[in-house]
Each structure stands twice: as structure tokens, then as C-alpha cells.
C-alpha positions in Angstrom: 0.0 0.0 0.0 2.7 2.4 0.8 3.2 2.8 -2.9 -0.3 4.0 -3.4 0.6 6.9 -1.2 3.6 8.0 -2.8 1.7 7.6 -6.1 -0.5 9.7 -4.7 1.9 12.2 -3.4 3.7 12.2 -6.7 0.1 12.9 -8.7 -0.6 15.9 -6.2 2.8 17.2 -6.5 3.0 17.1 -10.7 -0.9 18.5 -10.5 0.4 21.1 -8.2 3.0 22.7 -10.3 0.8 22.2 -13.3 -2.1 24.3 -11.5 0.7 26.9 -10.2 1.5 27.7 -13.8 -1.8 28.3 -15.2 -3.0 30.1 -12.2 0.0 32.4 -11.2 2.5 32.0 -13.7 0.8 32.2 -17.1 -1.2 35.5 -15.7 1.8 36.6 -14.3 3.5 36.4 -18.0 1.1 37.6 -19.8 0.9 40.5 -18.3 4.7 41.3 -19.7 5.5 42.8 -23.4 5.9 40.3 -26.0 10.0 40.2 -25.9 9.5 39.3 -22.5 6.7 37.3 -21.9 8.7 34.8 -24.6 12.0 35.3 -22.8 10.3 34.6 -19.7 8.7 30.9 -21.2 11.5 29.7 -22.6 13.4 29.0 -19.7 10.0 28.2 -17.4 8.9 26.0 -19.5 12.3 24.0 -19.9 12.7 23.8 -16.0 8.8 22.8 -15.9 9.5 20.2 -18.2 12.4 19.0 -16.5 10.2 18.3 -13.0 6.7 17.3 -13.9 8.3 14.8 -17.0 10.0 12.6 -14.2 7.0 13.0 -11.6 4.4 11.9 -14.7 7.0 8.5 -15.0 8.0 7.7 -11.3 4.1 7.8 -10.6 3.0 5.6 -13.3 5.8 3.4 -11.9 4.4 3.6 -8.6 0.6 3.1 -9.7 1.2 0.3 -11.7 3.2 -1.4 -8.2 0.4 -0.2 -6.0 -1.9 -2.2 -8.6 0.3 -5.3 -8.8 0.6 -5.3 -4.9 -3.4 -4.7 -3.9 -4.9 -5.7 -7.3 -6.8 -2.1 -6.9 -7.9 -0.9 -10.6 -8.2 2.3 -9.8 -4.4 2.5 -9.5 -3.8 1.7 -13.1 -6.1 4.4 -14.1 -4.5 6.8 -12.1 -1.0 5.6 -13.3 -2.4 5.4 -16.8 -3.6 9.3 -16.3 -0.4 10.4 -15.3 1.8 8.6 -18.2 -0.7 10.1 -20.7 0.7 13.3 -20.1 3.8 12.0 -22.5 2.1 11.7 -25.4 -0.3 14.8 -25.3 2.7 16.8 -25.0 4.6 14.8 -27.6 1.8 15.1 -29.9 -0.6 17.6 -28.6 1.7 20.9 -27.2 4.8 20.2 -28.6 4.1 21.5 -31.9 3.3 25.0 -30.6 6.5 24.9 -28.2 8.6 23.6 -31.1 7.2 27.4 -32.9 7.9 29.0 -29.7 11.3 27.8 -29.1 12.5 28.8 -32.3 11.2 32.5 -31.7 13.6 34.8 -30.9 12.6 37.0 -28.5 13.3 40.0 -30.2 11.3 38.7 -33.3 8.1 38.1 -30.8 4.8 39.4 -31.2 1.4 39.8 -31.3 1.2 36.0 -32.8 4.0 34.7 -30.4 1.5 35.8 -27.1 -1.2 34.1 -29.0 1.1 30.9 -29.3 1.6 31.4 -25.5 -1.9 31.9 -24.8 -2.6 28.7 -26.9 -0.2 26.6 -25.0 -1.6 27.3 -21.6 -4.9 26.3 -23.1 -2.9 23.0 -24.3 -1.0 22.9 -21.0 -4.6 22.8 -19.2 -4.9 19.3 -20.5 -1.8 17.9 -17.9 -3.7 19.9 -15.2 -6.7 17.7 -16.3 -5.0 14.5 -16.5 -3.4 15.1 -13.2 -6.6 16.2 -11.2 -8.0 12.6 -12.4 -4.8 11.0 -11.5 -5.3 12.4 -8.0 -8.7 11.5 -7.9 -8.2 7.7 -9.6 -5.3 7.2 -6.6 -7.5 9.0 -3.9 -10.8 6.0 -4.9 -7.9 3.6 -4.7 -6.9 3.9 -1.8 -10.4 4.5 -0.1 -11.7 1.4 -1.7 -10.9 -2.4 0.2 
């Protein structure tokens, strides 16, 4: 059971950050001119990346144990929740980073804060996936 718990602590943890950034960080950016609010998400989003990426794996690690130990299916849905957040932003966000990562930030603009604006819309979706992953972990561990 005790890797239920840490699966669940890891699923609150990545749906943490992922909340912080489109609460306070994205309104925080967007309030910046367009050279900045660019220079500002490149390196936030490469640091974001570099934490949430690992917490999405290590808890699907730990989901799929807390299922194999308990036989609990609601830890595979929450494990599955978190590891979907690979392929939506494979497929799903990183096109518009790949346009936003190639944008220097003294050629930003009006369409580069739309990009932005766009992403956090995309980004939304990991908040989503990680709200269910806390939830799928939460009925699993309430459940005998």
C-alpha cells in the first residue's frame, strides 16, 4: 500500500505545479510585453518540463506497483492518467513549443502571445490528467 501513497503524493505534487503555472505563472507572463513574456517561457517552460516529465513516470511506476501489490484498478487508471501526459505533450503541445522555441525573442509578437496563450490552453490538459490521476489514486486507496 505504501506505494499508493507515494503515487499519490507524486500525482498531487505534478498537478500542483501544473495548477501553479496556469494560475499564477501564465497570468503573471502575460501581463509582460511580448520580448519578455517569450523570454520569460522559454526558460520556465524548460525547468517545468524537466520536473513534472519525471513526476508523470515515477508515478505511473508507482501506480502500476500499488496495482500489482493490492490488485486495486483504480491505481492503473490513475497511473495510466499520469503517463498520458507523454504523449499529449509529444503530440498535442509540442508543436506549438517547437514554434515558440524557435522565436527569438526580439522577433516576438502579437502571434508569439497568441502561441503562448494557446499553449496554456494546451497545458490545461496535464492539469486535467493530473486532477484525475489524483482522484483515480484517492478511490484507490479509499476502496478495500
Amino acid at each position: 500500500m505504501f506505494a499508493g501513497h507515494v503515487a499519490l503524493i507524486v500525482a498531487a505534487l505534478f498537478t500542483g505545479a501544473a495548477v501553479y503555472v496556469s494560475v499564477a505563472e501564465q497570468p503573471a507572463r502575460l501581463a509582460l510585453d511580448d520580448r519578455a513574456l517569450l523570454a520569460q517561457w522559454k526558460p520556465a517552460y524548460k525547468r517545468g518540463f524537466a520536473m513534472q516529465a519525471p513526476l508523470a513516470l515515477i508515478g505511473f511506476g508507482l501506480g502500476i506497483l500499488a496495482w500489482w501489490t493490492t490488485g486495486r484498478s483504480a491505481f492503473v487508471v490513475g497511473a495510466i492518467l499520469l503517463l498520458a501526459n507523454w504523449p499529449w505533450t509529444i503530440f498535442g503541445i509540442m508543436p506549438t513549443n517547437r514554434v515558440l522555441a524557435e522565436t527569438a525573442p526580439a522577433d516576438a509578437g502579437p502571434q508569439t502571445r497568441a502561441l503562448i496563450v494557446k499553449w496554456n490552453r494546451l497545458h490545461s490538459v496535464r492539469t486535467a490528467l493530473g486532477c484525475a490521476a489524483v482522484l483515480a489514486f484517492l478511490v484507490a486507496l479509499s476502496s478495500k
